[in-house]
C-alpha positions as CSV (number, residue, x, y, z in Angstrom):
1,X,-11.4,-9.3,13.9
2,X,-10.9,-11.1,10.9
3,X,-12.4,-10.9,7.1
4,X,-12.5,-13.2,4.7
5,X,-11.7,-12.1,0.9
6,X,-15.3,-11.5,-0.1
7,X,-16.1,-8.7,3.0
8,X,-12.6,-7.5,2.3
9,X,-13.7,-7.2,-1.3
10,X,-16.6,-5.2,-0.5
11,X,-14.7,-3.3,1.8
12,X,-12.4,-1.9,-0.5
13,X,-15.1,-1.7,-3.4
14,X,-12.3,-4.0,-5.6
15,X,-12.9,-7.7,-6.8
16,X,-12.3,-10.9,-4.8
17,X,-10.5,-12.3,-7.8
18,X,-8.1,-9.0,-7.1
19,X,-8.0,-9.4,-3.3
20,X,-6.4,-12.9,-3.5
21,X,-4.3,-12.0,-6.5
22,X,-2.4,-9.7,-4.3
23,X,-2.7,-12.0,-1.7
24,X,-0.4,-14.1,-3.8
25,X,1.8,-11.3,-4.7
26,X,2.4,-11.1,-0.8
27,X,1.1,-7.6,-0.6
28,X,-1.9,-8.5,1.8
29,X,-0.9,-10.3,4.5
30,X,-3.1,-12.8,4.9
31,X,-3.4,-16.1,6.8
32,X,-4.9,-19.5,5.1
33,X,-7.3,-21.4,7.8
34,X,-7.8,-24.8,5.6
35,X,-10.7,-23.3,4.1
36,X,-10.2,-19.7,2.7
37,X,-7.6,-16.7,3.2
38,X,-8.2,-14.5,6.3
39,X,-7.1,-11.0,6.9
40,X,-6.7,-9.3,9.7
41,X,-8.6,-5.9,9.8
42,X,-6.9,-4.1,11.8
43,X,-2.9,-5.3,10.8
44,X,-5.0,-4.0,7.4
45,X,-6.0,-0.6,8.2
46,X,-2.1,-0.2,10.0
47,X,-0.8,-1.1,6.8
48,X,-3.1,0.8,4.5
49,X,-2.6,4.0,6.7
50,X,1.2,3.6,6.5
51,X,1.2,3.1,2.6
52,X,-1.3,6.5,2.1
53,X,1.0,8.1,4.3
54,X,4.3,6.8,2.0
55,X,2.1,7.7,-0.9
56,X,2.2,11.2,0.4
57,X,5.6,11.9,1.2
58,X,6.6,11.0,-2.4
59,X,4.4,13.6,-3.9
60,X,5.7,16.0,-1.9
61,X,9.3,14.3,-2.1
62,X,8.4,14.4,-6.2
63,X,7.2,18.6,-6.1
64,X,10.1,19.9,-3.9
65,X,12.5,21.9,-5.9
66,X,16.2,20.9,-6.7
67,X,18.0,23.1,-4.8
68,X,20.4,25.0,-6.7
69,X,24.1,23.3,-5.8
70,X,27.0,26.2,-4.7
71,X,29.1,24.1,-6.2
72,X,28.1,24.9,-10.3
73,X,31.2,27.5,-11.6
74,X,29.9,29.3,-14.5
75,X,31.4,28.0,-17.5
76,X,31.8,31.2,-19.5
């Protein structure tokens, strides 16, 4: 199933004028059919799902402790 940039719009709750700005930008994937830009909604919800999930794993990348290295002498 494909949507155009005004249901994706609404799908997201963002603007059209956004949706096709980052179509541009090359961060939605999106197909032109002579008319107006395409997506396709499930590639979409693939993608989004992968980039929540990336999202994720840097937070907890970010709140992991340094580990103390073995390698630090003590200078004194």
């Amino acid at each position: 199933m494909y949507l155009t940039t005004k249901e994706l719009a609404a799908y997201l709750e963002m603007s059209e004028q956004l949706i096709l700005q980052l179509i541009y930008e090359n961060k939605i994937k999106a197909v032109y059919d002579g008319q107006q830009y395409i997506v396709n909604k499930e590639q979409f919800n693939q993608h989004l799902k992968q980039v929540e999930k990336m999202k994720q794993l840097l937070e907890e990348w970010k709140i992991e402790p340094i580990p103390e290295s073995y390698d630090v002498k003590d200078e004194d």
